[in-house]
N, C-alpha and C positions, 0 to 999 in steps of 0.2 A: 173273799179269799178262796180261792180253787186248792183243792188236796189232790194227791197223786189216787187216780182213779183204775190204774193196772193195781198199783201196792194194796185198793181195797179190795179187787177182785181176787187175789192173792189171798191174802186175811181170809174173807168167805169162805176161799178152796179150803183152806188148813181148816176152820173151823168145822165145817161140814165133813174134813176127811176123818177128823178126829172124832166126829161126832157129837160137837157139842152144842148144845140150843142156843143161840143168840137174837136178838134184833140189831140195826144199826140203826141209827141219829145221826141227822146234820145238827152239829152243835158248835159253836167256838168259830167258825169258818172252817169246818173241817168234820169231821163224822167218825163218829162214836161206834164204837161192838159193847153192847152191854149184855151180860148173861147175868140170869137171877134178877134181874134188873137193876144191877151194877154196873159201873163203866168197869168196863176191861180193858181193853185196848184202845186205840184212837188213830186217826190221820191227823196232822195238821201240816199242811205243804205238801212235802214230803218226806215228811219225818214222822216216824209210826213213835205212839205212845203209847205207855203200856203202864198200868197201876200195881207196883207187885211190894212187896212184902219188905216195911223198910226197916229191916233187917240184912235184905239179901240185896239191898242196893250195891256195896263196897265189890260183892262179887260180878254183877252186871256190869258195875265201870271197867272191867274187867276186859268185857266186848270191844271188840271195836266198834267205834263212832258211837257208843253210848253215855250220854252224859245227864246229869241233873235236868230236869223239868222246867223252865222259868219263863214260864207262857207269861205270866204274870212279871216276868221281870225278875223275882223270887223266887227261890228253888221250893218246889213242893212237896215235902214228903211223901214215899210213897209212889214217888211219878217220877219214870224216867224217859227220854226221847231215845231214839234208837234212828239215828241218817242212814242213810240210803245204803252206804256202803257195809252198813253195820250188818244189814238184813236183806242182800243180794241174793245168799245162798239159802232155800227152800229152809236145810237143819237151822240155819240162824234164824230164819222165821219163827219155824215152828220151837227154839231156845226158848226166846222173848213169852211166847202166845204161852205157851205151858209154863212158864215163871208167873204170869198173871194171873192162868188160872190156878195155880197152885195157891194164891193167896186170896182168890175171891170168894171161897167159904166163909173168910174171915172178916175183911171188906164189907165195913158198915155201906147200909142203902142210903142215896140220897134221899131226903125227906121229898116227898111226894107234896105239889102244890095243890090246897084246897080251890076247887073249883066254885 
């Protein structure tokens, strides 16, 4: 499964304008921005995901083209998708990217696989 590869370079720009440390992962058929070594944000297609505060979900449905997570079939707490249309305009990027990080302080670490 191939993800939209301008929408990553996109992601990187805002990260780095913003200044903030990340790596990226191919994971899921799609590639991951994790900071703190957190997932943050995501591709999958072309539909960017983003992990934010599920709290502040109700106001993100808000966006447009943003809806529930259901990579799994099942909506994910926590995880919403954001189409294409939703996150056209650079401000609508950079909404999403700083909603995520706004709750990645908070944002338990994946458990780390022993080697």
């Amino acid at each position: 499964m191939a993800y939209d590869e301008f929408l990553a370079d996109r992601i990187r720009h805002k990260f780095q304008e913003l200044e903030i440390s990340f790596e990226d992962k191919k994971m899921m058929g799609g590639i991951c921005f994790l900071v703190n070594d957190k997932m943050c944000v995501g591709i999958v297609n072309n539909k960017m995901m983003a992990r934010i505060d599920p709290g502040k979900t109700e106001e993100a449905f808000l966006k447009p083209g943003c809806h529930e997570m259901d990579f799994t079939h099942r909506p994910m707490k926590g995880f919403i998708f954001v189409e294409p249309e939703g996150i056209d305009q650079d401000q609508d990027l950079e909404y999403f990217i700083r909603l995520a990080m706004a709750y990645n302080p908070l944002a338990k670490s994946s458990k780390k696989k022993a080697k």
